[in-house]
C-alpha positions in Angstrom: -16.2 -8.1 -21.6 -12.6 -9.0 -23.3 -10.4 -11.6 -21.8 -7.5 -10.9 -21.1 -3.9 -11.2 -22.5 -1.7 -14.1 -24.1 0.4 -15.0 -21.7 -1.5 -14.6 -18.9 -4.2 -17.4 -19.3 -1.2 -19.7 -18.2 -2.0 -18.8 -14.9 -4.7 -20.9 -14.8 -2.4 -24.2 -15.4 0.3 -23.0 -12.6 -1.9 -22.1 -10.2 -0.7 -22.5 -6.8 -2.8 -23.1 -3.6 -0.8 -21.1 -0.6 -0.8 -21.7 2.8 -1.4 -18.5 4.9 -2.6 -18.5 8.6 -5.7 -19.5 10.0 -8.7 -19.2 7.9 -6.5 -19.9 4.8 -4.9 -23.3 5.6 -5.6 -25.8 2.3 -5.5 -29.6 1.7 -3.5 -31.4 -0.5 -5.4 -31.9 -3.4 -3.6 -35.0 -4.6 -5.0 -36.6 -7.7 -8.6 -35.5 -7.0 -10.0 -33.1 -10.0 -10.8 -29.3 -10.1 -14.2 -30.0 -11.0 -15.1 -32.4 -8.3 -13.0 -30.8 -5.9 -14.2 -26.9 -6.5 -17.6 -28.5 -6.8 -17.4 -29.0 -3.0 -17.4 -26.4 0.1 -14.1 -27.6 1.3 -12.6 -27.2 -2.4 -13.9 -23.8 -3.4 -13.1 -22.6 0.5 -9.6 -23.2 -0.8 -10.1 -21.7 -4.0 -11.4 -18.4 -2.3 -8.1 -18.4 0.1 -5.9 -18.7 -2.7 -7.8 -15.4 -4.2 -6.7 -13.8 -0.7 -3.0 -15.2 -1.2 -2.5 -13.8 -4.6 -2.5 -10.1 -2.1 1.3 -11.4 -1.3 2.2 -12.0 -4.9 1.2 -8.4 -5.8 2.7 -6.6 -2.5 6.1 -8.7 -2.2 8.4 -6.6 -4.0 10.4 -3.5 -2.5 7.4 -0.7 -2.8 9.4 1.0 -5.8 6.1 0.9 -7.6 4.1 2.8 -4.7 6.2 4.9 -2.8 9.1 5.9 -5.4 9.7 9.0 -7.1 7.4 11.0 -4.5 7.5 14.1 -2.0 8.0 11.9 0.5 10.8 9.5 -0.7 13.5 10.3 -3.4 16.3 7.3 -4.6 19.7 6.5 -2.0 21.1 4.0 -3.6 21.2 2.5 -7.7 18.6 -0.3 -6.8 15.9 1.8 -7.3 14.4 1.8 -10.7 15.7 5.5 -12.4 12.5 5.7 -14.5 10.4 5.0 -10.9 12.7 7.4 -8.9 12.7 10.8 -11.5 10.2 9.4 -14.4 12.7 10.9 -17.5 13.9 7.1 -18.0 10.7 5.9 -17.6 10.1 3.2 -20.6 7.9 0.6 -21.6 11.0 -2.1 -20.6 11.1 -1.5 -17.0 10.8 -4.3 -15.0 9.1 -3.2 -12.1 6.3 -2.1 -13.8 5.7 -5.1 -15.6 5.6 -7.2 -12.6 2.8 -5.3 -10.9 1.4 -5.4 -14.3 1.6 -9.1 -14.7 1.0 -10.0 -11.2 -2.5 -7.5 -11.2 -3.9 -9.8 -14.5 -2.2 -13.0 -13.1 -4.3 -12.7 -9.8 -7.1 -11.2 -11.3 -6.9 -14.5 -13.1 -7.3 -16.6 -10.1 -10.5 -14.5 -9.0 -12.3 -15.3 -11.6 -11.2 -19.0 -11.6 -12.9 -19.3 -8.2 -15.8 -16.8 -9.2 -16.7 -19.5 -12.2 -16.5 -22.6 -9.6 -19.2 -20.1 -7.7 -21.5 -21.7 -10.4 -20.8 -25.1 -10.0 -20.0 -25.6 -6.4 -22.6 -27.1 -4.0 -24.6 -24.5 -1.9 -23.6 -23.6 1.8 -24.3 -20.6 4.2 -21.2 -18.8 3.4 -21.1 -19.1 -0.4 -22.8 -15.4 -0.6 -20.7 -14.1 1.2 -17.3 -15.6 -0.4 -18.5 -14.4 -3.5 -18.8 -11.4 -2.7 -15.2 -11.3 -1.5 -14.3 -12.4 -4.4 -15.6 -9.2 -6.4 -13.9 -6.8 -4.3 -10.7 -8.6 -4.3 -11.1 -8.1 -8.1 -12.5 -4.8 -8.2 -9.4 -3.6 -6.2 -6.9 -5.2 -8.0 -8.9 -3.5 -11.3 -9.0 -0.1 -9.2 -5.1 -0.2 -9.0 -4.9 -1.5 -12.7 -7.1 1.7 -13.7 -4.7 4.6 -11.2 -1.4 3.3 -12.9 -2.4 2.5 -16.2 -5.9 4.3 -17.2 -7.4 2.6 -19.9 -7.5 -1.5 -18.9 -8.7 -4.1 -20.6 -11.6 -5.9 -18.4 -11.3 -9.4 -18.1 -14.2 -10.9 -16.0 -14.5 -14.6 -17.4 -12.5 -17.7 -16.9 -9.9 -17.9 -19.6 -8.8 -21.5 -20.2 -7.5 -21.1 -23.8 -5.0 -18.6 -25.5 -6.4 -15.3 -26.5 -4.1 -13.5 -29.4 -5.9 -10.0 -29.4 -8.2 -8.0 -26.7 -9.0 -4.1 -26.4 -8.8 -1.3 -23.5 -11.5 -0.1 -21.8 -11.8 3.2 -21.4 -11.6 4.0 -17.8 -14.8 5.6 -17.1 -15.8 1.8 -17.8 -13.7 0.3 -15.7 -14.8 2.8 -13.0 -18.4 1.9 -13.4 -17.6 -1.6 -13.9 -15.5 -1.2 -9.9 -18.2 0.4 -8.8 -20.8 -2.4 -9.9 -19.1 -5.2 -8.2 -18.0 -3.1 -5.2 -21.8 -1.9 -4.3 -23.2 -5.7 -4.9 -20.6 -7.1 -2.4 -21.4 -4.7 -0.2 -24.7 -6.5 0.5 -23.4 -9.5 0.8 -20.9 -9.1 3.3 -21.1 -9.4 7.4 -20.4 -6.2 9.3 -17.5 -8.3 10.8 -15.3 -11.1 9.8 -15.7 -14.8 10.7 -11.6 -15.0 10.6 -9.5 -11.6 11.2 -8.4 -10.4 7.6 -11.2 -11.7 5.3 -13.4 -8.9 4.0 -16.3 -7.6 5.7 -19.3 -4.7 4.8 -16.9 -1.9 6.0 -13.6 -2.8 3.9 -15.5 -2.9 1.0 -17.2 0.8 2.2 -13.7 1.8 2.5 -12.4 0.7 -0.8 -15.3 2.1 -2.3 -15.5 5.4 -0.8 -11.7 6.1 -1.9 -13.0 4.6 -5.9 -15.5 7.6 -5.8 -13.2 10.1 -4.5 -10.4 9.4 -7.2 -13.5 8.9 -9.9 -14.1 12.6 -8.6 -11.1 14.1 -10.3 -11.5 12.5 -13.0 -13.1 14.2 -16.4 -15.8 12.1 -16.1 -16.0 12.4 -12.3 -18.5 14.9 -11.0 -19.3 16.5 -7.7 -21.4 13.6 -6.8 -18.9 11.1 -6.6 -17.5 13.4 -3.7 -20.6 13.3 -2.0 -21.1 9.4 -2.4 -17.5 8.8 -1.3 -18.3 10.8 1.7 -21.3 8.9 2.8 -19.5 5.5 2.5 -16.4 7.0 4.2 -18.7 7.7 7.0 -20.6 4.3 7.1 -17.2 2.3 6.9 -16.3 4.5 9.9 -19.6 3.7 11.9 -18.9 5.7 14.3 -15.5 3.9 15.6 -13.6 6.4 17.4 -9.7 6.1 17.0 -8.9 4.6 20.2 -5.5 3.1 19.7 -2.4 5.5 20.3 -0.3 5.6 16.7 2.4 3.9 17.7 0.3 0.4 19.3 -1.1 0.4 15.4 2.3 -1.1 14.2 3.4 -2.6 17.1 5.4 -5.6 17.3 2.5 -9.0 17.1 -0.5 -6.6 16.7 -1.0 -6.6 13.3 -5.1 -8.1 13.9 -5.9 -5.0 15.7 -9.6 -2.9 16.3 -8.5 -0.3 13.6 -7.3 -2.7 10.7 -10.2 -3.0 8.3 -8.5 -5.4 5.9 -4.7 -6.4 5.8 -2.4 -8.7 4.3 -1.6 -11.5 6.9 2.1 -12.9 7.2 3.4 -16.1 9.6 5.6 -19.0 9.2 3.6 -21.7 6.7 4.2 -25.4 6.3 6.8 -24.3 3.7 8.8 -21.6 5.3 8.8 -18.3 6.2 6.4 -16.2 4.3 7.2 -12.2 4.0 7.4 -9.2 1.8 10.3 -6.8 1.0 8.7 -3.1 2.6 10.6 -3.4 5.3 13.9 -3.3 3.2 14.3 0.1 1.5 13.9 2.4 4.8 17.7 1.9 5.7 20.0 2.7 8.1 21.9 0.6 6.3 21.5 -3.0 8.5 23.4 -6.6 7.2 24.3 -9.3 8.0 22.9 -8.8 12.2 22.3 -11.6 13.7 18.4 -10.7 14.0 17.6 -11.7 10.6 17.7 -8.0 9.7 18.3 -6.9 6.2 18.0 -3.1 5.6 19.6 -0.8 2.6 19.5 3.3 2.0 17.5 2.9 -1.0 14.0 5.2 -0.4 15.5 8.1 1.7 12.9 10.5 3.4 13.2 14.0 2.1 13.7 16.8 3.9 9.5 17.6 3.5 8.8 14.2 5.5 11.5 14.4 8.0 10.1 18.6 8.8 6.3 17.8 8.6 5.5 16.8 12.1 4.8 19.5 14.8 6.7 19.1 17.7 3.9 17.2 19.9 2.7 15.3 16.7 3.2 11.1 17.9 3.2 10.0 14.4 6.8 11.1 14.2 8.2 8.4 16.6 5.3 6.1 15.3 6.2 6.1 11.8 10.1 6.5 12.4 12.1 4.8 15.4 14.3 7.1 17.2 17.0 5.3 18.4 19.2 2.6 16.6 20.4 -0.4 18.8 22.6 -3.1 18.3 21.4 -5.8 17.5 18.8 -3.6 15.3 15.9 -5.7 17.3 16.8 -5.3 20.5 14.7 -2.5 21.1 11.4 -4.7 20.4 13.2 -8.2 21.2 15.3 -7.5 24.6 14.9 -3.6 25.3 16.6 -3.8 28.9 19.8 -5.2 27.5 20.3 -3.4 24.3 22.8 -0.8 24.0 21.7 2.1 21.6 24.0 3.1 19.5 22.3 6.6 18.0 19.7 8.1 19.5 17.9 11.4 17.6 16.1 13.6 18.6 13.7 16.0 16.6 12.1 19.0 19.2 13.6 21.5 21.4 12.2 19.5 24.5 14.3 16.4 23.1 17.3 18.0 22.5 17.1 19.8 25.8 16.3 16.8 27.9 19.4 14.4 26.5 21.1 14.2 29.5 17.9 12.9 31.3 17.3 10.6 28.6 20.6 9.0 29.1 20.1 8.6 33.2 16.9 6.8 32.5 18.9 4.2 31.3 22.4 4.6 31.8 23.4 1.0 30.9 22.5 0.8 27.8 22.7 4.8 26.5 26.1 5.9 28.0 27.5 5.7 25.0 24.9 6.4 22.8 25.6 8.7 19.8 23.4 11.4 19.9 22.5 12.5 16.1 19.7 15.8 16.5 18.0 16.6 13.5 19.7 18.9 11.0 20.6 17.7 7.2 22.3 15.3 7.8 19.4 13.1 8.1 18.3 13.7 4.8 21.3 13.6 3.0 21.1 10.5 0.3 24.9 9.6 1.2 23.9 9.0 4.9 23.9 5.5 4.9 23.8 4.9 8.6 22.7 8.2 10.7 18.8 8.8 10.3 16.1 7.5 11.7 14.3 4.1 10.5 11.3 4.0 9.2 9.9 1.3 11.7 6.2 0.2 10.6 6.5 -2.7 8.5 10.1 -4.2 10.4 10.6 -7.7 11.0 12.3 -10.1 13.0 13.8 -13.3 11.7 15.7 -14.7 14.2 16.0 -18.8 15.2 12.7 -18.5 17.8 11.2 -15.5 16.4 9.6 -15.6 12.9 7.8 -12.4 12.3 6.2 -10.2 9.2 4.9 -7.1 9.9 1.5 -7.2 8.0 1.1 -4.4 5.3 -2.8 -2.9 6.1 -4.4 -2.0 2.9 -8.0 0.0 4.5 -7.5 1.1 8.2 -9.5 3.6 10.1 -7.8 6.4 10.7 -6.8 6.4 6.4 -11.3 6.0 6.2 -11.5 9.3 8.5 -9.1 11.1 5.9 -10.8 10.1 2.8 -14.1 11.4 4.1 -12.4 14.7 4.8 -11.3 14.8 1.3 -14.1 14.0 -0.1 -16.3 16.0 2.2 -13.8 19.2 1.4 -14.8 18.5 -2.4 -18.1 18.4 -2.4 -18.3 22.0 -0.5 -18.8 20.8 3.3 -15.7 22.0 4.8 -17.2 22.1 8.2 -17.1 17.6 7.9 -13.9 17.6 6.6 -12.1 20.0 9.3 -14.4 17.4 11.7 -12.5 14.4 10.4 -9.2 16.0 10.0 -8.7 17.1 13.4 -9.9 13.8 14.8 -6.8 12.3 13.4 -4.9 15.1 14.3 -6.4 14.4 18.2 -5.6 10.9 18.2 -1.6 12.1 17.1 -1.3 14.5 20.2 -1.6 17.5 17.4 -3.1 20.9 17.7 -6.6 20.9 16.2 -6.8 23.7 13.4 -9.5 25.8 12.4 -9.7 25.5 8.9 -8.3 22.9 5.6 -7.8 22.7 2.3 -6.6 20.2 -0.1 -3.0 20.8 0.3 -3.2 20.5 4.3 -5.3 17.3 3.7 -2.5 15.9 2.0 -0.3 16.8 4.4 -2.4 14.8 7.0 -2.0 11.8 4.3 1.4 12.4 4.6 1.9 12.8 8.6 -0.1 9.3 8.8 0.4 6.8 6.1 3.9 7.5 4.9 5.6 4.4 3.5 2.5 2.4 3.7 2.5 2.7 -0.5 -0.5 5.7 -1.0 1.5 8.1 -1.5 1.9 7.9 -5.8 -1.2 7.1 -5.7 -2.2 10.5 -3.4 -1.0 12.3 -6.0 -2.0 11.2 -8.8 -5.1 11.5 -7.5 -5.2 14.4 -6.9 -2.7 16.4 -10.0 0.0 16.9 -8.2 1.9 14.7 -8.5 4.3 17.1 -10.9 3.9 20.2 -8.2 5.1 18.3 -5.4 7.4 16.0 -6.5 9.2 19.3 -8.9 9.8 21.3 -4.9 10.2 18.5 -2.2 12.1 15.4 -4.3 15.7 16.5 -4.7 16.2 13.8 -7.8 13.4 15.7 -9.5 14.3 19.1 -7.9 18.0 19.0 -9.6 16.9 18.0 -13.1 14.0 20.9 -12.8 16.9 23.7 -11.6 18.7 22.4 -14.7 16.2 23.5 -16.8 14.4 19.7 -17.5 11.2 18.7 -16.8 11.4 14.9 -16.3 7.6 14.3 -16.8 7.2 15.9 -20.3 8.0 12.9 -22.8 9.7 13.6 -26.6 6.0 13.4 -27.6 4.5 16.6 -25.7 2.7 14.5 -23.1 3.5 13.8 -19.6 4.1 10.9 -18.0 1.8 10.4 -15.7 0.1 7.0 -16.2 2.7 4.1 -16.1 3.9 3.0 -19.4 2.2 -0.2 -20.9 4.8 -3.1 -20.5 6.9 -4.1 -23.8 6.3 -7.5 -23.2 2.9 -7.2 -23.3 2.1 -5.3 -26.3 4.3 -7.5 -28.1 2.2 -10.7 -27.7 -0.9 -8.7 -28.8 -1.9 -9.8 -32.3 -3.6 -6.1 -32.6 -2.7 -3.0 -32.0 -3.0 -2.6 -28.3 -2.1 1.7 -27.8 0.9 2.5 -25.7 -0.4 5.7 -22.7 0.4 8.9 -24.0 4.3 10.0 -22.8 5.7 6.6 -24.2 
């Protein structure tokens, strides 16, 4: 396999050991040695956790890069990247991309430092097993390398010296070469973890099921990468009911719950507070409280998202809160003594039953605002008026430190990709099975039948703003369809007779450019994706 790029074999001489919670607290090193001390169980158990911690370095920015320039979300405010938010301005320069870029090879860097102390280190019980954690984390972060960029170049050794010149894959190799490591670790990990958060048999089931369903659409796919990704769907399920109602899977302090098949863990370290940015974009508009909250109209739901629920669907007032109080955490920190300043109600029954709403709490909602759903809510200008989206909110206050963790394989996301998968390899019977057992958990009416579009609907109903949604579509094509009728930034420049996807060249931009940066320290020619 080819190493990897110039500038990113530094990574192995900055490399930082980060202090997360529990499982992943490290030593100081001092003066000791990376060979004697990754030699040792103690020194490559640190290793391995720092593998985990590079997970933060790739999530932390505002999700421009995964929820952006969707059906679900269009741009508010002239933060978000204009290339990200409509694609026409989309370049090889912009910044956001590069950083996902970077960060991907930087981490993938880390991975395979620990995977070559693997070698070397003494033997213990567990030393399977973190290996084998160690491939997925890699094969994931190559599975997101492959969905934005296609082509990738594979870089599975230690690189402790500068390389001037590498190749792409093509990315039906770096599909099998996911699919390798993915199906080894599989057998090497525990049905559960030791510490909530490390990778078990079913995370890696999970991740694996979803590489053979996007493999699927592929040209290279085939029908049996459908049926494959519906059989591990099923066995990272194991037959787990959904239990939990939506709204205690993002509640306040249970991040570590019975659905969450692998996550990204947040607390307060030794050196400060350690967060990401995805509760920021959601708005209303929130700065300068005196909860720690800092929120900005930037990723306003469209019209689509805000309309998609049915009237007795629970995901609504799971994913978004409906009310606004002042201060903005009152309603988790001190719900008894917080006014609320708008309330909002979506259904007939809500609407109807405001003055009953207000006399269950007349204290705190006599002089509540009340904002019913009409356009207003989706207008980009509405800074203040709409309602939050809640799941990833955090509170920062002077006796509360607290980061939502962002979950990157729960259950009820497992149950969908086996209906998708199931509906694509001609078993539509399984996938209206797994469909409406979502739909039961949410309070929704079971249907009778389901196709791809209502699938995605589903997708839609339960993971918005937890960053699948580019990648949904992408997918599965239609990403141009959907984005062209449901994202007004795209919408407008269609109606005026552009279509922001097709580049100068003919192509369309659907693969994320190849950074600048990068192709300029190639000593080669390293080919820019088509649209570019």
């Amino acid at each position: 396999m080819k190493k990897i790029k110039l500038y990113i074999y530094t990574a192995i001489s900055s490399l930082i050991l980060f202090n997360c919670s529990g499982y992943l607290d490290e030593e100081n090193l001092g003066n000791t040695t990376a060979e004697n001390f990754y030699n040792t169980e103690t020194g490559f158990e640190g290793l391995v956790n720092s593998a985990y911690a590079t997970l933060r370095d790739v999530y932390q920015p505002t999700p421009y890069m995964f929820c952006a320039g969707t059906d679900l979300f269009f741009a508010a405010h002239q933060e978000v990247p204009l290339g990200l938010a409509s694609y026409q301005t989309l370049t090889p320069s912009e910044g956001a991309v590069e950083t996902l870029f970077s960060n991907l090879y930087k981490s993938i860097q880390i991975t395979n430092l620990a995977l070559h102390y693997a070698n070397e280190t003494e033997n213990f019980s567990s030393l399977p097993s973190r290996i084998a954690e160690l491939k997925v984390i890699r094969a994931y972060y190559y599975f997101l390398l492959v969905q934005e960029f296609g082509d990738t170049s594979l870089v599975t050794d230690l690189v402790d010296s500068p390389i001037t010149h590498f190749e792409r894959a093509a990315s039906s190799d770096v599909y099998e070469f996911i699919i390798d490591e993915l199906t080894v670790a599989i057998n090497d990990l525990p049905p559960s973890p030791s510490n909530f958060g490390r990778l078990t048999k079913r995370a890696a089931q999970h991740i694996l099921a979803k590489v053979y369903l996007t493999r699927g659409y592929e040209t290279f796919g085939s029908t049996s990468d459908f049926t494959e990704a519906a059989t591990l769907a099923d066995a990272a399920i194991g037959g787990q009911s959904l239990n939990l109602s939506f709204n205690q899977l993002f509640d306040y302090q249970n991040d570590n719950n019975e659905e969450i098949l692998w996550s990204i863990q947040y607390n307060k370290s030794q050196s400060g507070e350690v967060s990401h940015n995805w509760d920021y974009p959601w708005g209303p508009l929130v700065q300068g409280s005196d909860d720690g909250v800092n929120k900005k109209n930037t990723l306003h739901p469209t019209e689509y998202l805000f309309t998609l629920f049915d009237d007795n669907d629970k995901r609504f007032e799971g994913t978004f809160l409906n009310i606004k109080t002042t201060p903005y955490s009152g309603w988790l920190l001190d719900p008894s003594n917080t006014p609320v300043q708008y309330y909002y109600p979506r259904t007939a029954a809500q609407i109807a039953g405001v003055a009953a709403w207000i006399a269950e709490d007349p204290n705190n909602r006599s002089n509540t605002i009340i904002s019913p759903i009409d356009p207003h809510w989706w207008d980009g200008l509405n800074q203040t008026d709409y309602p939050s989206l809640r799941k990833f909110d955090r509170v920062q206050t002077s006796s509360v430190q607290y980061t939502h963790d962002i979950y990157l394989a729960r259950l009820g996301e497992t149950y969908l990709i086996a209906a998708e998968a199931y509906l694509q390899s001609n078993n539509p019977g399984n996938a209206l099975a797994r469909v409406n057992t979502v739909r039961q958990r949410a309070g929704a009416d079971s249907v009778s039948n389901v196709d791809l579009d209502f699938i995605l609907e589903e997708r839609a109903r339960e993971l918005a703003g937890e960053g699948m949604r580019w990648l949904d579509l992408k997918r599965t094509r239609k990403l141009m369809e959907y984005t062209k009728l449901r994202n007004p930034d795209i919408k407008t420049l269609v109606d005026g007779g552009v279509d922001p996807f097709l580049s100068s060249d003919g192509n369309y931009k659907i693969l994320r450019p190849i950074p600048l940066s990068a192709i300029a320290l190639d000593s080669g020619d390293y080919p820019q994706n088509p649209g570019y």
